[in-house]
N, C-alpha and C positions, 0 to 999 in steps of 0.2 A: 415327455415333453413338458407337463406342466410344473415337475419340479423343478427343469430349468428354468423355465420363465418364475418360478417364486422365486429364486434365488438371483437370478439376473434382477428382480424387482427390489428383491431388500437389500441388495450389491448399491444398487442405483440409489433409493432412498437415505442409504447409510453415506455416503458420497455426496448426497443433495445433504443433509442434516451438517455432515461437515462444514462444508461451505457456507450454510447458511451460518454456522455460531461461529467460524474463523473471520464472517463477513462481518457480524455484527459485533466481533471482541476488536477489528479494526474501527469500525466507527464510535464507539464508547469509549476507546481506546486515545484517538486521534482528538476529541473533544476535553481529554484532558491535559493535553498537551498545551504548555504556553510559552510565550518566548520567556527563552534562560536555560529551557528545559533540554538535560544534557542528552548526549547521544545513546549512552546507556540507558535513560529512562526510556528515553524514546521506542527504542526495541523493546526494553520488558511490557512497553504497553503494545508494541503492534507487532512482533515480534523481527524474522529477518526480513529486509524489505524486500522486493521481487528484483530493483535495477538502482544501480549508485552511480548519479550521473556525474562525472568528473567538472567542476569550473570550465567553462567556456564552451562543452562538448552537448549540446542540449540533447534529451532525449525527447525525439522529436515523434516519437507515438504520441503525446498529449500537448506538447512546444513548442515552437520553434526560438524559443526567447533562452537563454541557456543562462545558468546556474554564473552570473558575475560576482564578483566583491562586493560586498563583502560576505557573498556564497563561497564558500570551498566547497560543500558539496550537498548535491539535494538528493532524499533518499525518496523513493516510489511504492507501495503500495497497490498494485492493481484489484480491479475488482473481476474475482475469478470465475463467477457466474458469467460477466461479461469483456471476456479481457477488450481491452480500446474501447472500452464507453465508458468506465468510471475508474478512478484510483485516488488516490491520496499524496499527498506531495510534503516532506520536511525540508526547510532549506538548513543548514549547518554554518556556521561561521570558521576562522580556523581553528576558534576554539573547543568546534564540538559542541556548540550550542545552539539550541535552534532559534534563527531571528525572522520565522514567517513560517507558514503552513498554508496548504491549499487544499481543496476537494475539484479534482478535476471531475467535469458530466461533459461528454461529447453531445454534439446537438441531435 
């Protein structure tokens, strides 16, 4: 029984340790982002995002304000320790560049 439980524990810590450095290469990541910056860069800093919300279609877990022109589309980021309490938001123009960013925190 107790080498289960060591093994269920360093399963669990190796799974927290992920999370914590995937959490923290998004916000390093996200902070160097500025507008201009293309859809490409975007991803090699934060990698694939969690949800691509289409123009006019808002994803309405963090919104209700939806992705307009000169948005063609905003990409998501959740925070995976707490999915619906924080993510990160790109908007994209339709040229694939990004013309705004956000840190969503639920209250």
């Amino acid at each position: 029984m107790s080498r289960y439980i060591i093994c269920v524990s360093l399963i669990l810590l190796v799974c927290l340790g992920y999370l914590m450095w995937k959490g923290n290469r998004e916000s390093v990541g996200f902070e160097k982002i500025v507008l201009g910056t293309t859809e490409a860069q975007v991803l090699k800093l934060l990698g694939s995002p969690d949800y691509r919300e289409q123009e006019n279609i808002p994803y309405d877990r963090y919104t209700s304000v939806p992705c307009t022109p000169p948005c063609k589309t905003r990409l998501w980021w959740e925070n995976d320790l707490l999915p619906g309490v924080g993510a990160h938001s790109v908007k994209l123009d339709i040229n694939k560049l990004v013309i705004s960013k956000y840190r969503w925190v639920s209250p």
